[in-house]
ROLO-858613 format. One line per 10 residues: number of its first residue (from 0); their letters; for each residue x, y, z of C-alpha. Coordinates in nm, 4 decimals. Example, Ala and Ser with C-alpha at 12.3 -4.5 7.8 and 13.67 -1.06 7.14 Angstrom:
REM ROLO-858613
0> as> 1.2300 -0.4500 0.7800; 1.3670 -0.1060 0.7140
REM end
This chain:
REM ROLO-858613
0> xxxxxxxxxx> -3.4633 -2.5159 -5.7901; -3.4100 -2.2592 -5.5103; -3.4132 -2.4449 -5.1521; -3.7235 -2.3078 -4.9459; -3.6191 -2.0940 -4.6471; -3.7208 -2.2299 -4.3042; -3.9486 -2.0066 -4.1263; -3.8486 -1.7582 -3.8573; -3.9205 -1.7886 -3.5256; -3.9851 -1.4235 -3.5014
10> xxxxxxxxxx> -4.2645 -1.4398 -3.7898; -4.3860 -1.7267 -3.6194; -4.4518 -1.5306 -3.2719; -4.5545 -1.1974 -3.4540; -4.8710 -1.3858 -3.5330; -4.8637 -1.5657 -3.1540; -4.8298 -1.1863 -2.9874; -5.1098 -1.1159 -3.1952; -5.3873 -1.3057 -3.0062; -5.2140 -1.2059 -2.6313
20> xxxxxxxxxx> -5.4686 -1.0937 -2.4323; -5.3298 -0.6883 -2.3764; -5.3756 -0.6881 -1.9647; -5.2505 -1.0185 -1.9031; -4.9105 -0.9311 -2.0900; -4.9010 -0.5752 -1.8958; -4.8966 -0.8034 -1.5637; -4.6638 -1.0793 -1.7080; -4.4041 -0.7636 -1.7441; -4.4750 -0.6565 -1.4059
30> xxxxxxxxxx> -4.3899 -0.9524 -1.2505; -4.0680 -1.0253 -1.4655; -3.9634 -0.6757 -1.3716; -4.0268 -0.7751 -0.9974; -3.8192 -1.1024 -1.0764; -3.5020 -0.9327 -1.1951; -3.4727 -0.7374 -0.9508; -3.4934 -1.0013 -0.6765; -3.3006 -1.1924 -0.8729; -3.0068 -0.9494 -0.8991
40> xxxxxxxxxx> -3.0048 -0.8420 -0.4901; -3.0159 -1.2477 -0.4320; -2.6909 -1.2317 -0.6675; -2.5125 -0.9754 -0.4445; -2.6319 -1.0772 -0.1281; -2.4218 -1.4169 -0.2289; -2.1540 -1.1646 -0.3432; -2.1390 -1.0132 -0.0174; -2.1689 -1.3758 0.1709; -1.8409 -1.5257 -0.0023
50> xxxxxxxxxx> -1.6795 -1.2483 0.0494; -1.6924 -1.2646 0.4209; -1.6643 -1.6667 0.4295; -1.3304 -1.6180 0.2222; -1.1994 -1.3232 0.4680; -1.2817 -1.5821 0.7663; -1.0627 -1.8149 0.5737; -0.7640 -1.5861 0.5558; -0.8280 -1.4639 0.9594; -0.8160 -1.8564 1.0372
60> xxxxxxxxxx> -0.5070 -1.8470 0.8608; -0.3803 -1.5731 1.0253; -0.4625 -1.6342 1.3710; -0.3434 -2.0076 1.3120; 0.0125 -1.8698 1.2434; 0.0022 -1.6240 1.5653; -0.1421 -1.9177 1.7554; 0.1528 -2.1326 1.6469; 0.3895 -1.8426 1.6976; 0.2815 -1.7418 2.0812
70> xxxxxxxxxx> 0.2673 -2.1135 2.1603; 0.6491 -2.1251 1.9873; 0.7288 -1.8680 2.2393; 0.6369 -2.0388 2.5544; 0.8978 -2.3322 2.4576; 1.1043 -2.4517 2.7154; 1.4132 -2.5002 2.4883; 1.3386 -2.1246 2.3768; 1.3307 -2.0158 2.7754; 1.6820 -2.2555 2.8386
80> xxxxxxxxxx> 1.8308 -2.0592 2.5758; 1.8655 -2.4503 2.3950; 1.8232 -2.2385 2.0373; 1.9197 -2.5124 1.8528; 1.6944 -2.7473 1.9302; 1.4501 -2.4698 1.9532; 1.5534 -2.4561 1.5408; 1.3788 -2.7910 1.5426; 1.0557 -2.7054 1.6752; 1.0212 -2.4381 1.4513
90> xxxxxxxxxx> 1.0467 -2.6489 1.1169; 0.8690 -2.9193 1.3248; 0.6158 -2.6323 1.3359; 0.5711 -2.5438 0.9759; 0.5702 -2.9137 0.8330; 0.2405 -2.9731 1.0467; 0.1070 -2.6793 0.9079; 0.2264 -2.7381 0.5536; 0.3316 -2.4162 0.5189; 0.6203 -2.4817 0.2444
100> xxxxxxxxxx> 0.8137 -2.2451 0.1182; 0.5594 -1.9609 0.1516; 0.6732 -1.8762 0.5200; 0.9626 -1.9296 0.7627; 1.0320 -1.8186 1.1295; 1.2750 -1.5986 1.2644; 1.3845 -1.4878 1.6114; 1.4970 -1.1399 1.6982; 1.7093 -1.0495 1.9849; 1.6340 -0.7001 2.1922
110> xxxxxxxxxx> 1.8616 -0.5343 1.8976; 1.6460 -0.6646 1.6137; 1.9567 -0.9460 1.5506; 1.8813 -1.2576 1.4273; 1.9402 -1.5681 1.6086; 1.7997 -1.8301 1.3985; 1.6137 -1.8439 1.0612; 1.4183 -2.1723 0.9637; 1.5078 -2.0266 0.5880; 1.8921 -2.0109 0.6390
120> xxxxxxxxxx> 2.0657 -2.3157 0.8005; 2.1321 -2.3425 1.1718; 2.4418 -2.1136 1.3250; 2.4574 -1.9833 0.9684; 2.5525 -1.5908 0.9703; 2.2058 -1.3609 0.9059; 2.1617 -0.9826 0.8134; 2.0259 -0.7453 1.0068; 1.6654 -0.7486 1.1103; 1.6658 -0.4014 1.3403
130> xxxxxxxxxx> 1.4255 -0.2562 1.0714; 1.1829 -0.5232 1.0500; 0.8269 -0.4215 0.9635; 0.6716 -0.4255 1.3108; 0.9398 -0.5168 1.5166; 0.9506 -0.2254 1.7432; 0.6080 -0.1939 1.7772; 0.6585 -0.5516 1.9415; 0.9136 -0.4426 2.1487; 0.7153 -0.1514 2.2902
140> xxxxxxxxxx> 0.3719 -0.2624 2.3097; 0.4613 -0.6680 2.4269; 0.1666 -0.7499 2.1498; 0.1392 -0.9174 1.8729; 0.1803 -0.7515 1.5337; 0.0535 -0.8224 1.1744; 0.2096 -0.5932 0.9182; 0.1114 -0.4530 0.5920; 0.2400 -0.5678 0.2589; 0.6244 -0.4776 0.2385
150> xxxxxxxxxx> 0.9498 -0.5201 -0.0326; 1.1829 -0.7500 0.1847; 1.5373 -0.5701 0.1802; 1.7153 -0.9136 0.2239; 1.5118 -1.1186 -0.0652; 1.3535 -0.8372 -0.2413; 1.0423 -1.0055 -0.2085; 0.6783 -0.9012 -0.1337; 0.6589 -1.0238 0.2650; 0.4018 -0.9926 0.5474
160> xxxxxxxxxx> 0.5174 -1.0624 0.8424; 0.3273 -1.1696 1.1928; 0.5003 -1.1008 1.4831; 0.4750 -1.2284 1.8805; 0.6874 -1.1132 2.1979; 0.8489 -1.3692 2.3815; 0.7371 -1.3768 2.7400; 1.1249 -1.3297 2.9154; 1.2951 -1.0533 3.1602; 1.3468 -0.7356 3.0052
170> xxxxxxxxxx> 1.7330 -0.8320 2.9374; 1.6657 -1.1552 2.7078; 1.3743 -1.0740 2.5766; 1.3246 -1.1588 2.2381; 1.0173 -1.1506 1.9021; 0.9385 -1.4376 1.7268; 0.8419 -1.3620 1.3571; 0.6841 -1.5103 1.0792; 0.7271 -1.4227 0.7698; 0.4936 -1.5061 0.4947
180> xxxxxxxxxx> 0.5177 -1.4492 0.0716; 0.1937 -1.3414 -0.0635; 0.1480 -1.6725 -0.2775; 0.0064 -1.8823 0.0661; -0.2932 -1.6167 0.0393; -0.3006 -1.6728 -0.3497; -0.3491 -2.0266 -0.2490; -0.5947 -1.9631 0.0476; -0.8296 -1.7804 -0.2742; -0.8189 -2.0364 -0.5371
190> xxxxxxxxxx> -0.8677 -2.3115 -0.2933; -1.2513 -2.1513 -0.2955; -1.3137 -2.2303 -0.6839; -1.4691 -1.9068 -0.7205; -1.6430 -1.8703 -1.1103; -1.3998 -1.8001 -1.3523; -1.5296 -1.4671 -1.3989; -1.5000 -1.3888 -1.0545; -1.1856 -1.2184 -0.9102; -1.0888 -1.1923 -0.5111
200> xxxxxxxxxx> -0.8240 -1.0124 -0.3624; -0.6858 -0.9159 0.0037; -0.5771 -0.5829 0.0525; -0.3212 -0.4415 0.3216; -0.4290 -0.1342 0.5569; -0.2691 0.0820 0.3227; -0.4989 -0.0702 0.0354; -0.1943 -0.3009 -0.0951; -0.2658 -0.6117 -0.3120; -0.1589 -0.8865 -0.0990
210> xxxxxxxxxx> -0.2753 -1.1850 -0.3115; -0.5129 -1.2126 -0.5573; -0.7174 -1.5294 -0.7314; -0.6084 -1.4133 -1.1079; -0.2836 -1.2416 -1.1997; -0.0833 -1.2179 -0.9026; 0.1684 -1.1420 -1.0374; 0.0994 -0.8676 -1.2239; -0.1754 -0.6747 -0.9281; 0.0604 -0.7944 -0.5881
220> xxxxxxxxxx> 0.2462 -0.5025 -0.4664; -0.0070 -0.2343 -0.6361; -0.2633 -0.0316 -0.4755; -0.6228 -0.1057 -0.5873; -0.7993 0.1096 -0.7988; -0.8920 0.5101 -0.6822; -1.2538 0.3896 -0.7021; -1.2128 0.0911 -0.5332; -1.0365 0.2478 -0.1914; -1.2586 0.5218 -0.2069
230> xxxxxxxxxx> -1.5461 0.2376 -0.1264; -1.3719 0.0523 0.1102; -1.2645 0.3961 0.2914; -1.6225 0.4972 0.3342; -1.6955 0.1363 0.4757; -1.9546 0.0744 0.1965; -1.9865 -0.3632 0.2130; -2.1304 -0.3441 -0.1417; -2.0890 -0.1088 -0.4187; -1.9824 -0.0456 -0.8384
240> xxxxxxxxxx> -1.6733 0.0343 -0.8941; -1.4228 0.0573 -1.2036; -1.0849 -0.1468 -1.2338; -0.7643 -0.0023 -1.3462; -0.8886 -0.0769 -1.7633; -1.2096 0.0549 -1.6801; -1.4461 -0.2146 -1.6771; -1.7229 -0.1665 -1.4385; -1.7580 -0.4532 -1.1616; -1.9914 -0.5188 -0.8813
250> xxxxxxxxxx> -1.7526 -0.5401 -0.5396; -1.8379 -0.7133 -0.2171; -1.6039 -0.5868 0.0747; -1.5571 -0.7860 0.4055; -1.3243 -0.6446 0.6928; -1.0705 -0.8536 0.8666; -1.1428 -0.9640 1.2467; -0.7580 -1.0429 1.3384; -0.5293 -0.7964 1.1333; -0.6489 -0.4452 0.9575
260> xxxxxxxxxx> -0.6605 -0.6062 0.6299; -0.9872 -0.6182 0.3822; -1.1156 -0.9142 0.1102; -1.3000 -0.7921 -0.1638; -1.5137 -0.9738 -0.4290; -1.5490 -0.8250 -0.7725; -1.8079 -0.9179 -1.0313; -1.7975 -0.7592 -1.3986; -2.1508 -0.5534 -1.3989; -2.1953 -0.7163 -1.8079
270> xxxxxxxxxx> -2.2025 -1.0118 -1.6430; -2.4498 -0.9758 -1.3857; -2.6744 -0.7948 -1.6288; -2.6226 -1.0908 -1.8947; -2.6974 -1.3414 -1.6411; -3.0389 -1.1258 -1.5301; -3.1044 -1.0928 -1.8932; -3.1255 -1.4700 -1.9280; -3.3449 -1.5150 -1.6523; -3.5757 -1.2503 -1.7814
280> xxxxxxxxxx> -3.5525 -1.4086 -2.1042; -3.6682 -1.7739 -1.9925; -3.9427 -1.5447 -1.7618; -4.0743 -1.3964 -2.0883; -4.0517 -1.7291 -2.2691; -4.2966 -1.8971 -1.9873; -4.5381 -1.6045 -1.9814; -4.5722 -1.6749 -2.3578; -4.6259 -2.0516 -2.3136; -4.8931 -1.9726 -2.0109
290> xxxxxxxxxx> -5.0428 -1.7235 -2.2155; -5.0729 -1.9808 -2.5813; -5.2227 -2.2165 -2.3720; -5.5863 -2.0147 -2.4079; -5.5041 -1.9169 -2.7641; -5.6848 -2.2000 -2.9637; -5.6087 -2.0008 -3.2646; -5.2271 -2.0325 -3.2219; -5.2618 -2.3809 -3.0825; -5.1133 -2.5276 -3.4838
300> xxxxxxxxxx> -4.8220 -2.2598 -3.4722; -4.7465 -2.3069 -3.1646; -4.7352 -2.6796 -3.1525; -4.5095 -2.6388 -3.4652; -4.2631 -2.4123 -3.3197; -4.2816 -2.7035 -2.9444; -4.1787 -2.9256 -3.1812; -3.8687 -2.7663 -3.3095; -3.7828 -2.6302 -2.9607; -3.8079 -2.9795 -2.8142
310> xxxxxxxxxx> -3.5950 -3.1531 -3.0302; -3.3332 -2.9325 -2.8484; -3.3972 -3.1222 -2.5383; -3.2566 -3.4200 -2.5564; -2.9148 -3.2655 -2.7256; -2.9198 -3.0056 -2.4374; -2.9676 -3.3197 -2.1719; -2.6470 -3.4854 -2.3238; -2.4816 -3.1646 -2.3377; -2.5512 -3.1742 -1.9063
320> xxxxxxxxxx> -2.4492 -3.5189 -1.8851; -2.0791 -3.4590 -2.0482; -2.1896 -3.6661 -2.3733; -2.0890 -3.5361 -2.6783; -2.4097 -3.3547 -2.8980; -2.5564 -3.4577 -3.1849; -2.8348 -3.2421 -3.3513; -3.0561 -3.3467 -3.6220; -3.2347 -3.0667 -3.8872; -3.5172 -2.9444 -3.6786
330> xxxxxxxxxx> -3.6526 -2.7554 -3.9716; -3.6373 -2.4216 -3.7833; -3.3667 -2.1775 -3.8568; -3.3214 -2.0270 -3.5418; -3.3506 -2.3496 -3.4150; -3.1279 -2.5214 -3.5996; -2.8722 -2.2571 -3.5209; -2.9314 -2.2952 -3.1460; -2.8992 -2.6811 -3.2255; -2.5426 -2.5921 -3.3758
340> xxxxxxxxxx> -2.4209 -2.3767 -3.0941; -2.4659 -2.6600 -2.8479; -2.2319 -2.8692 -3.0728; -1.9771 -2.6108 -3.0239; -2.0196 -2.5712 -2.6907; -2.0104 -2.9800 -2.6157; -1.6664 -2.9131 -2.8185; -1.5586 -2.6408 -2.6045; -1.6450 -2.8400 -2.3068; -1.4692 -3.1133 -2.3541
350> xxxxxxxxxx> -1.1568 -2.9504 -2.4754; -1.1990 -2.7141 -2.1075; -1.2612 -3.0292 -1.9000; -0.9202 -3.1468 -2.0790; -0.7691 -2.8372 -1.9583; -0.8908 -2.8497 -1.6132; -0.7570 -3.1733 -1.5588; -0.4040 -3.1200 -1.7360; -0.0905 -2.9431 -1.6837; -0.1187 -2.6738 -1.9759
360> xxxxxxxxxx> 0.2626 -2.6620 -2.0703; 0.3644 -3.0594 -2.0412; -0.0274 -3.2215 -2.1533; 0.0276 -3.4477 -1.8186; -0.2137 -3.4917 -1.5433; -0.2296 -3.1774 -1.2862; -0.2363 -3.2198 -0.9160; -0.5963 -3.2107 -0.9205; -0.6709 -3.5362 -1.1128; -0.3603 -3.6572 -1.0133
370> xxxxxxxxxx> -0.5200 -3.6460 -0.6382; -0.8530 -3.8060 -0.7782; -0.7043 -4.0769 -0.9328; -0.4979 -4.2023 -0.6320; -0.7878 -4.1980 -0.3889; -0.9711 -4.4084 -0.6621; -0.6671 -4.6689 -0.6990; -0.6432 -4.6753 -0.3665; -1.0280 -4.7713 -0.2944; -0.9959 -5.0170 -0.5242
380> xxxxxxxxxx> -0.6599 -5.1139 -0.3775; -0.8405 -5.1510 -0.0702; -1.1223 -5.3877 -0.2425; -0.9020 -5.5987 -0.4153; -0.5941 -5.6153 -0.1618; -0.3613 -5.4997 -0.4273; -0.0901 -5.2797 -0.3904; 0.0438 -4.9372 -0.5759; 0.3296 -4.6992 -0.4978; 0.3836 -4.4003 -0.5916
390> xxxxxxxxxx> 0.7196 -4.2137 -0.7139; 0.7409 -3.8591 -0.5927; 1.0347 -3.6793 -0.8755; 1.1912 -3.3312 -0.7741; 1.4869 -3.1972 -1.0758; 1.8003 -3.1389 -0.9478; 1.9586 -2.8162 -1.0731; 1.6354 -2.6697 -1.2710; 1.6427 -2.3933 -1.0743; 1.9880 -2.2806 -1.1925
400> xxxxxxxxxx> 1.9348 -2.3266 -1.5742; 1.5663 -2.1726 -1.5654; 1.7428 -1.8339 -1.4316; 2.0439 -1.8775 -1.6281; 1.8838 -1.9195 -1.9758; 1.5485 -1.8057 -1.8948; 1.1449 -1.9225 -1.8514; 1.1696 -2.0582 -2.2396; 1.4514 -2.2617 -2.1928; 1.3076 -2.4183 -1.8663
410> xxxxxxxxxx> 0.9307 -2.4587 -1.9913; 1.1058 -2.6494 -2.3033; 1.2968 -2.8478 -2.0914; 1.0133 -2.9450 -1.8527; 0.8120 -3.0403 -2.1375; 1.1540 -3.2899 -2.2529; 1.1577 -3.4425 -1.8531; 0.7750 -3.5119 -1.9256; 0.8459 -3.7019 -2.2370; 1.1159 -3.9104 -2.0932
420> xxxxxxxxxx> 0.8763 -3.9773 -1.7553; 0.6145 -4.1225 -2.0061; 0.8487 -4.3232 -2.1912; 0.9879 -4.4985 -1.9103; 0.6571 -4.5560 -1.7402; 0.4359 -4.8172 -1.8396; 0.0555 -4.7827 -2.0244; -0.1335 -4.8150 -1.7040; 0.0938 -4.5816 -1.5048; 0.0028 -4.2219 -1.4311
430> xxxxxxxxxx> 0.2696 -3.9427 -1.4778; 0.1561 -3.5703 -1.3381; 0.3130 -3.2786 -1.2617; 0.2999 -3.1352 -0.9380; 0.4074 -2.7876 -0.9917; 0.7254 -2.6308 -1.0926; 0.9885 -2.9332 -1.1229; 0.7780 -3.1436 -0.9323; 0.6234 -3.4750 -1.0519; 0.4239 -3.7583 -0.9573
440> xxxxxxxxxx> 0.3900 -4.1320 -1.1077; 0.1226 -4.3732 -0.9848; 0.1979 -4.6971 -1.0248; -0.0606 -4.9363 -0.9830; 0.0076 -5.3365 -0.9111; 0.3414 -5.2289 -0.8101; 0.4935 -5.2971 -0.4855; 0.7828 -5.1280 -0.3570; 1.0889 -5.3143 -0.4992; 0.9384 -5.2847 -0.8623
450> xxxxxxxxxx> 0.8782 -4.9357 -0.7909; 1.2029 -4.8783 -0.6841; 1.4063 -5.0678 -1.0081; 1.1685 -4.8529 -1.2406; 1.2645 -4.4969 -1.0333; 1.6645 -4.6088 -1.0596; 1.6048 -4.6363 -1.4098; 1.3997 -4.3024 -1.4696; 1.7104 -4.1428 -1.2495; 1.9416 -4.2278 -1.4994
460> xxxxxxxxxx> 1.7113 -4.1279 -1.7949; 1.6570 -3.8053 -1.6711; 2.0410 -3.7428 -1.5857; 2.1492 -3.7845 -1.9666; 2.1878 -3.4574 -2.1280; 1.9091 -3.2320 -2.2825; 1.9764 -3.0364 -2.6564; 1.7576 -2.7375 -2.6245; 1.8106 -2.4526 -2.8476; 2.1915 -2.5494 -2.9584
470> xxxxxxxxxx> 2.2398 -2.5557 -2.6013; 2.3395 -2.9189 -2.3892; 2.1841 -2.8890 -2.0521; 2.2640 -3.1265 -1.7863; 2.0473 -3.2042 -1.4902; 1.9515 -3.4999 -1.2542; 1.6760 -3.6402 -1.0404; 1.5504 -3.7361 -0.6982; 1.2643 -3.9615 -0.6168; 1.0716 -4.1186 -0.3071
480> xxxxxxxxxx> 0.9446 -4.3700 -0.3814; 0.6182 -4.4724 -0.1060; 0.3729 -4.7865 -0.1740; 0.0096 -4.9036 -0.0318; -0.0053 -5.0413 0.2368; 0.3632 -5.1206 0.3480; 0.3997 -4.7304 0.3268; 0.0754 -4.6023 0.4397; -0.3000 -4.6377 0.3248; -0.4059 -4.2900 0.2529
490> xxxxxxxxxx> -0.3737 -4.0164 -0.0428; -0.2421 -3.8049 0.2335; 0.0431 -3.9570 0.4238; 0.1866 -4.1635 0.0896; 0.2236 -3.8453 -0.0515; 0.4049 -3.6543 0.2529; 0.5943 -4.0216 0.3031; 0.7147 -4.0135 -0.0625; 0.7954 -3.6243 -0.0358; 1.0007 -3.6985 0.2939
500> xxxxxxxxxx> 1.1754 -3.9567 0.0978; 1.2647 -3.7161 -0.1927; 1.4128 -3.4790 0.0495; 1.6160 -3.7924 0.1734; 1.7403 -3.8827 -0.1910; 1.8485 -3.5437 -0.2338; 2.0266 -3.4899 0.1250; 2.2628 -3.7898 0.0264; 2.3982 -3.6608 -0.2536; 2.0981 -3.6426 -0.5284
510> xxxxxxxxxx> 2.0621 -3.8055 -0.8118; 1.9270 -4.0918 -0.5906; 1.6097 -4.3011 -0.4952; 1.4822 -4.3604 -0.1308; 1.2438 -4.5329 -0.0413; 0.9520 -4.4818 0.2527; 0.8063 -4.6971 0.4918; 0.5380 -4.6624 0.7809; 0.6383 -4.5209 1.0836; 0.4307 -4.7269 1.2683
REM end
C-alpha cells in the first residue's frame, strides 16, 4: 500500500491567506518594508562603527611604537654615545611590548649608516640604510615619519617602517627606526573576531595592502581593487564596491589619525541581503500568526501546522545550548525537513567548534584553548593549593629542513613531533601547539622537578631521527620548563617565564631543559 504523503505547508497556508483580511495584509507589507530597511542602515551603521574602532586600534599601535621610539631617543646611554648598552634598552623595549619578531629597531647615523640593529647581533657588520623609506625626510624635517608599504632590499620583505629624529647637535645627529612586517597588523585584525564572512584590511597612502584578516598572504603587497580606491579617493565612509573576482561587497572606510593610512570593512552584499531576507521572513511569519489569531475558520489548520512548527523548538533550543539534536517525525514535510537540517547543522557545529579549538594540521589544542585551559587549572590550582607547570618546546633546526625540503616535508614532520609529545605525556596532560614549531604541555599535579625529568625525556625523544618520505631528518628540542606558584601564579608571566627559559635552553647549547623561577 502506497505511504500517504504528508501535507504541504504551502497548501496548508493557501487556505490560511485565504481568510486574511485584504487591508490589514497591505499594512503588514508596509511595515515589513519599513523594517528592512532600518534593519539594513542599522547593519552598516555597525559596519561603519567597527571599522573606525579597528583603525583606532592600529593608530594606538602606531603611536605606541613612535611613543616608544621618541622616548628611546631621549636615552642617556644614546646621548653618551654608550651604544651598546643603548642595544639593551632597545630589546628591553620590544619584550615589554611583545613585539616578537614582527619588528626590530635600528639607528641611523647622519649618512643613513647603521649603528646597531636589535635584528643583527651587537657590533655585527650591517648594510647600508642611506635609502631607507623615510629617512631623509627625517633628516630634513626633524619629524617623525611613518612610511608606506615597501619591498625591504636587505630581507626582501614587505616592511613599514616608523621613524623618529634623535634630539643631538647637527654633527651626531642620528634617526631611530622601527621597522615593522605586515603580520603584527594581521594580528592587530584577527584579534577583533570579526564574522567569518567579514574581511578587514589596512591600506598604505598609495592604496597598498598592508595586512589583511583573511589571506595575507596572497592580498599584502597588492593594490586594492580600481573600485575600491576610487571610494576611498572620493572620501566616501560607506559605499558598494566589487573585489578583484567580482563579488559585490558593502565597504566601511575609516581614515587614520596618526599616519596617512586607511582601514576598510567589507561585507559581501548576498550576505547582507540574505540576512535582511531572514528578518523579513520571520516579519512575514508574525504578521501571519497576528493576523490567524481573528480567523476562527483557520483556527484547526492552524493549530495543526503550531503543532508541527513547535516540535522544532525544543531541537532548535538544544541546538543553542551546544547539545547534540534529536528530531522526532513531526508529520509535516517541510517540517520534518527543517527538523533534519538542524541535525546537520548540530553536526556541523560540533565538528567547527572542534576546529576552532584545534590546531588544523597536528589535531592538538591551539593557543586559544590552550590559554583557556591554563587559567582554569590554575583557578582550581588556586582552590585546591595544588601545583602545575608548564613545558614551553621550541624545535631546533626546523627552520632549516622546512626550506630545504619544503612546507610538505615540515607540516609532516610537525605532525610526527606532535605524536611523540602525546606519547610521552601522560592522559591528563595537555599538549598544544603554539604556532610554527612552537608547543605547549600543561601539566597538572606536577611540580617542577617532575616536570623537569618528563621534559629531559621528551628532549631525547624528539632528538631521535624522523623517516619522512625516504628521507632521515634529524632535529632536537628546547624546553622551559615554569610551574605554579614557585614560578609565578598567572597565565601570563608562567608563560613569558617558561618562554625566557626556552631561550635559555637554547643559548647553552640546545637540545636542553631550563628551568624558571620567580623573580621575586
Amino acid at each position: 500500500m502506497k505511504a500517504k504523503r504528508a501535507p504541504t505547508i504551502r497548501s496548508k497556508l493557501v487556505m490560511l491567506v485565504l481568510a486574511c483580511v485584504v487591508p490589514a495584509s497591505l499594512m503588514a507589507v508596509v511595515l515589513i518594508a519599513h523594517e528592512y530597511q532600518r534593519a539594513r542602515e542599522h547593519l552598516l551603521f555597525n559596519l561603519l562603527t567597527t571599522a573606525r574602532t579597528m583603525m583606532s586600534v592600529v593608530d594606538r599601535d602606531i603611536a605606541s611604537i613612535e611613543s616608544s621610539l621618541v622616548a628611546l631617543a631621549t636615552s642617556s646611554q644614546l646621548q653618551a654615545g654608550n651604544f651598546r648598552s643603548f642595544y639593551a634598552q632597545a630589546q628591553t623595549v620590544l619584550k615589554i611590548q611583545n613585539s616578537g619578531e614582527n619588528t626590530h629597531i635600528a639607528l641611523l647615523d647622519i649618512h643613513g649608516r647603521q649603528i646597531l640593529n636589535t635584528r643583527r647581533p651587537f657590533r655585527e657588520a650591517l648594510p647600508d640604510y642611506s635609502a631607507a623609506v623615510g629617512f631623509g625626510t627625517i633628516r630634513e624635517s626633524g619629524k617623525p615619519f611613518v612610511s608606506n608599504l615597501f619591498v625591504s632590499p636587505i630581507t626582501h620583505r614587505h616592511l613599514l617602517t616608523i621613524g623618529v629624529p634623535v634630539p643631538a647637535t647637527e654633527a651626531t645627529r642620528h634617526t631611530l627606526h622601527a621597522a615593522i612586517y605586515p603580520e603584527r597588523f594581521e594580528k592587530l585584525l584577527q584579534q577583533q573576531r570579526l564574522p567569518s564572512d567579514w574581511v578587514a584590511a589596512v591600506f598604505d597612502s598609495s592604496g597598498t595592502i598592508i595586512a589583511r584578516s583573511a589571506e595575507m598572504q596572497r592580498f599584502v603587497g597588492r593594490k586594492g581593487s580600481p573600485s575600491l580606491l576610487q571610494h576611498m579617493q572620493a572620501g566616501e565612509p560607506l559605499f558598494i564596491s566589487t573585489t578583484y573576482d567580482g563579488t559585490k561587497v558593502h565597504t566601511a572606510v575609516s581614515h587614520s589619525n596618526v599616519s596617512d593610512w586607511s582601514l576598510a570593512i567589507g561585507i559581501p552584499t548576498e550576505l547582507i541581503n540574505k540576512e535582511l531576507r531572514i528578518t523579513m521572513m520571520w516579519l512575514v511569519l508574525a504578521t501571519i500568526a497576528l493576523l490567524s489569531s481573528s480567523l476562527g475558520a483557520a483556527w484547526l489548520i492552524g493549530g495543526r501546522i503550531a503543532e508541527s512548527i513547535h516540535g522544532l523548538t525544543g531541537p532548535a533550543l538544544a541546538l543553542g545550548s551546544g547539545e547534540i539534536v534529536t528530531v522526532p517525525p513531526l508529520n509535516l514535510r517541510e517540517a520534518d525537513e527543517v527538523g533534519a537540517s538542524l541535525v546537520r547543522v548540530s553536526e556541523m557545529l560540533h565538528h567547527a567548534q572542534h576546529r576552532a579549538n584545534h590546531d588544523i594540521l597536528t589535531g592538538l589544542a591551539n593557543r586559544a584553548l590552550f590559554d583557556e585551559m591554563l587559567n582554569q587549572h590554575l583557578s582550581l590550582c588556586e582552590r585546591n593549593r595544588s601545583v602545575l607547570s608548564i613545558l614551553y618546546i621550541d624545535l631546533d633546526g626546523f627552520k632549516a629542513i622546512n626550506d630545504r625540503h619544503g612546507h610538505e616535508v615540515g607540516d609532516k614532520l610537525l605532525c610526527n613531533v606532535a605524536s611523540r609529545l602525546k606519547a610521552g605525556s601522560r592522559h591528563s596532560d595537555m599538549v598544544s601547539r603554539l604556532g610554527g614549531d612552537e608547543f605547549a604541555i600543561i601539566m597538572v599535579g606536577a611540580t617542577m622537578h617532575d616536570s623537569a625529568i618528563v621534559a629531559g625525556k621528551l628532549v631525547d625523544s624528539l632528538s631521535l631521527p624522523y623517516e619522512i618520505d625516504d628521507l632521515v631528518l634529524h632535529i632536537s628540542a628546547s624546553i622551559g620548563v615554569a610551574s605554579y606558584p614557585e614560578s609565578g601564579v598567572t597565565a601570563e608571566i608562567l608563560l613569558q617565564r617558561a618562554d625566557v627559559a626556552m631561550y635559555r635552553a637554547k643559548e647553552t647549547g640546545r637540545r636542553r631543559v631550563a628551568t624558571a623561577h620567580n623573580s621575586n
